[in-house]
N, C-alpha and C positions, 0 to 999 in steps of 0.2 A: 535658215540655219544650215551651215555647211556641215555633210557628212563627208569623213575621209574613209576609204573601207583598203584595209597593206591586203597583198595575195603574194604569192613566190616562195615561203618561207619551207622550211622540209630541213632534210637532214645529209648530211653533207660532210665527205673524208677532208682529211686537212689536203691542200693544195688544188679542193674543188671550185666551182664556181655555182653560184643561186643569183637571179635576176628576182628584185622585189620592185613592184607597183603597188600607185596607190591611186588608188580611182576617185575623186572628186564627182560629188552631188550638184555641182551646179560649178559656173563658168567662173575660173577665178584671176582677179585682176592682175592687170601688170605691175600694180604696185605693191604686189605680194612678194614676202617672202616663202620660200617653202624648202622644208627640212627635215631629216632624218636621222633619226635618235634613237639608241639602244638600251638598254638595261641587263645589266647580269643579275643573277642572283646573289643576294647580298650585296650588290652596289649602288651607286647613284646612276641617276638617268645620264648618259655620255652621250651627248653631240658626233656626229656622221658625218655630215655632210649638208651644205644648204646651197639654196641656188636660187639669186635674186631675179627674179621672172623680168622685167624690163633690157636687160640687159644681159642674162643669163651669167652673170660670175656667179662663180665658187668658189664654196670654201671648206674645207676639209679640215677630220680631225687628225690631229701627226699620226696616229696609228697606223687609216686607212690611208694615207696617202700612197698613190702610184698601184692601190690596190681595187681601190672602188671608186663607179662616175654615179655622179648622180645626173641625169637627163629630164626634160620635160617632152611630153606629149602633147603639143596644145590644143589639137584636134580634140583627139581622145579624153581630154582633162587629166591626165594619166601622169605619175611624178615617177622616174621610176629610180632604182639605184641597182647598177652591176659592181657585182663585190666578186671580186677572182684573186684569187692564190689565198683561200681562205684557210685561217688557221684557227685552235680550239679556244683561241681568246677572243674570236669575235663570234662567238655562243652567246644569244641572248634573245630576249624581244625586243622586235624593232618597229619602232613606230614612224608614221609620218606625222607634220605638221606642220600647215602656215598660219599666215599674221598677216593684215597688211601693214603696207607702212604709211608713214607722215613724210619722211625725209630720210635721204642721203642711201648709196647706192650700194650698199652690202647686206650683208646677213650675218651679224657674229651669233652664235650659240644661245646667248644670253639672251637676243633680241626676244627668247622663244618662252621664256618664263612668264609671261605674264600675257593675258588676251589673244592666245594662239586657237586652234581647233586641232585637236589631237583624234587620230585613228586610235583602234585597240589592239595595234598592235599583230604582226605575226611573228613565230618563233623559227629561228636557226639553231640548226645548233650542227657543231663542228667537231667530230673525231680524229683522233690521231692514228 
């Protein structure tokens, strides 16, 4: 059974920057997808950022773009995502999670709905 366990989360003026990881229980394949996903209060879970391990593309959501990378550790099993020029709209928990796949070399958002491994989550949150 795969655990994912986020760390990096704290609190943060707008225009700051927070480095989040996400440490992996056991070695995970190249044919994984793995992603990172927010929640505010009061909304639906919003897609981050994902990054297809074989290959390493990404894919971002129009928010974060030019704001935040998501990277892999592969040593470390370690996912991590650097979020800079942060503002009080990206206040939320933020989770990691992969999937493997079957086919074809991306990672859209949606891939993540169904048969993924989800961490619990750490919180940001962004003042003005």
């Amino acid at each position: 059974q795969m655990q994912l366990v986020e760390s990096g989360g704290g609190s943060v003026q707008a225009g700051g920057s927070l480095r989040l990881s996400c440490a992996a229980s056991r070695y995970i394949s190249s044919n994984n997808c793995m992603g990172w996903f927010r929640q505010a209060p009061g909304k639906e879970r919003e897609g981050v950022a994902t990054l297809y391990v074989r290959t390493g593309r990404t894919n971002y959501g129009d928010s974060v773009k030019g704001r935040f990378t998501i990277s892999r550790d592969s040593i470390e099993l370690t996912l991590h995502l650097q979020m800079d020029n942060l503002t009080p709209e990206d206040t939320g928990t933020y989770y990691c999670a992969t999937r493997a796949t079957v086919s074809g070399d991306s990672c859209p958002f949606s891939f993540f709905t169904s048969a993924a491994y989800w961490g619990q989550g750490t919180q940001v949150t962004v003042s003005a």
